[in-house]
Structure formats: C-alpha cells, structure tokens
C-alpha positions in Angstrom: 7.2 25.6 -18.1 3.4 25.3 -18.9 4.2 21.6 -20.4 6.1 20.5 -17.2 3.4 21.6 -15.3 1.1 19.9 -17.7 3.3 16.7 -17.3 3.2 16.6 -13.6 -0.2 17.0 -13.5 -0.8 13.6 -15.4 2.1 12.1 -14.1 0.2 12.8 -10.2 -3.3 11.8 -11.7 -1.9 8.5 -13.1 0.1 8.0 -10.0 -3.3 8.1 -7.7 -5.0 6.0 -10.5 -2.8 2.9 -11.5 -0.2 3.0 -9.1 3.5 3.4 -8.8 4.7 5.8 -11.9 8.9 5.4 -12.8 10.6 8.2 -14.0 13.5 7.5 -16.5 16.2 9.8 -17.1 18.1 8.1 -20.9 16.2 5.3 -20.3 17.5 4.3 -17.1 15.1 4.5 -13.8 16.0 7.2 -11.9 12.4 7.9 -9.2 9.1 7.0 -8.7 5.8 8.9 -8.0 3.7 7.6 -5.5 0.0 8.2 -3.9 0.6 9.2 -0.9 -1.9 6.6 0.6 0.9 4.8 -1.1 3.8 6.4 0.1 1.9 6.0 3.9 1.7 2.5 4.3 5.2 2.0 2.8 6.5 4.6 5.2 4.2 3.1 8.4 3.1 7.1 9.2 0.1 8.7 8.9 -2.8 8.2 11.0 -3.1 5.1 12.9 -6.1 2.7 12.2 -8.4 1.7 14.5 -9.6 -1.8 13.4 -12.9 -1.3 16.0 -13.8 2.0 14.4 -13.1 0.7 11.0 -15.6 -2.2 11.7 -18.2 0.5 12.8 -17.9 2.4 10.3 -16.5 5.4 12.9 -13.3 5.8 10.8 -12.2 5.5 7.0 -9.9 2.8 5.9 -7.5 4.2 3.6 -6.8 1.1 1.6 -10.1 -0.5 1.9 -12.4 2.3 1.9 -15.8 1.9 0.4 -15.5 -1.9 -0.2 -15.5 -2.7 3.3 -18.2 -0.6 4.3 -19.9 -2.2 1.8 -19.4 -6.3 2.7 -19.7 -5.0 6.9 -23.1 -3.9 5.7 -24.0 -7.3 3.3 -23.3 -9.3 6.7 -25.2 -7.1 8.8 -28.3 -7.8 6.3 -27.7 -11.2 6.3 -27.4 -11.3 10.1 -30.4 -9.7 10.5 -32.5 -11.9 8.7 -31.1 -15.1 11.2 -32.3 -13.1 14.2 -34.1 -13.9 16.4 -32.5 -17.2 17.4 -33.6 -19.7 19.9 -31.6 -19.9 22.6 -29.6 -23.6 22.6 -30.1 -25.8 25.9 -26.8 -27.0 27.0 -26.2 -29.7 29.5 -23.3 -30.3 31.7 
C-alpha cells in the first residue's frame, strides 16, 4: 500500500509539473491524470475570469499567473516614462 501511495504521489506532482500523465494498463492507455487548473479549463468550470480584474491585477489568472502580472507592469513603466504628453491640436 505505502508504494501506491508513494506512486500517486509522483504521479500527482508530475501531473501539476509537465502536464497530462497516461496511465497504461498492459501497455495499452487506459486514463490520464490531470492538474486540475487543467482539468478546469477543459471542463469550462471553476471560477469565472474577469479580464478587467485580471488587467488590474484585482484577480489571479490561473493560466497566466505571474507572467502577466509581470508584462502589465513592464508596460506600465514604459508608459510612464512617455507621460506627460502634449496634448495634439486637431482641426476640423
């Protein structure tokens, strides 16, 4: 029993890590072990995502996390050096 549970342990871990993990039974596929971020998106449950709050950093993307976060704050920076801008003249 302790190396099943041993097993499932790294069988879970890899799963959040690398992906998808098959399970064969004589060689033949017979299920797969997903994250359930994963699972989530497949299925189109879990919590809904609110692209506003995402872009204000309000709410965690599941899929895009960190990295986002991370670019929404690069173009802030940049933006913020541009400013302040002269206001155009247009005529009609």
């Amino acid at each position: 029993m302790q190396d099943a549970k041993q097993r499932l342990s790294e069988l879970l871990r890899r799963a959040a890590a690398e992906g998808p993990q098959f399970v064969t039974k004589h060689g033949e596929e017979v299920a797969v072990v997903l994250d359930i971020v994963d699972y989530r998106r497949l299925a189109g449950g879990g919590e809904a995502v609110d692209f506003k709050l995402v872009l204000s950093g309000e709410q965690h993307h599941p899929e895009y996390g960190e990295a986002l976060a991370d670019v929404l704050e690069e173009i802030a920076a940049e933006r913020a050096e541009d400013l302040p801008r002269a206001a155009a003249e247009v005529s009609g």
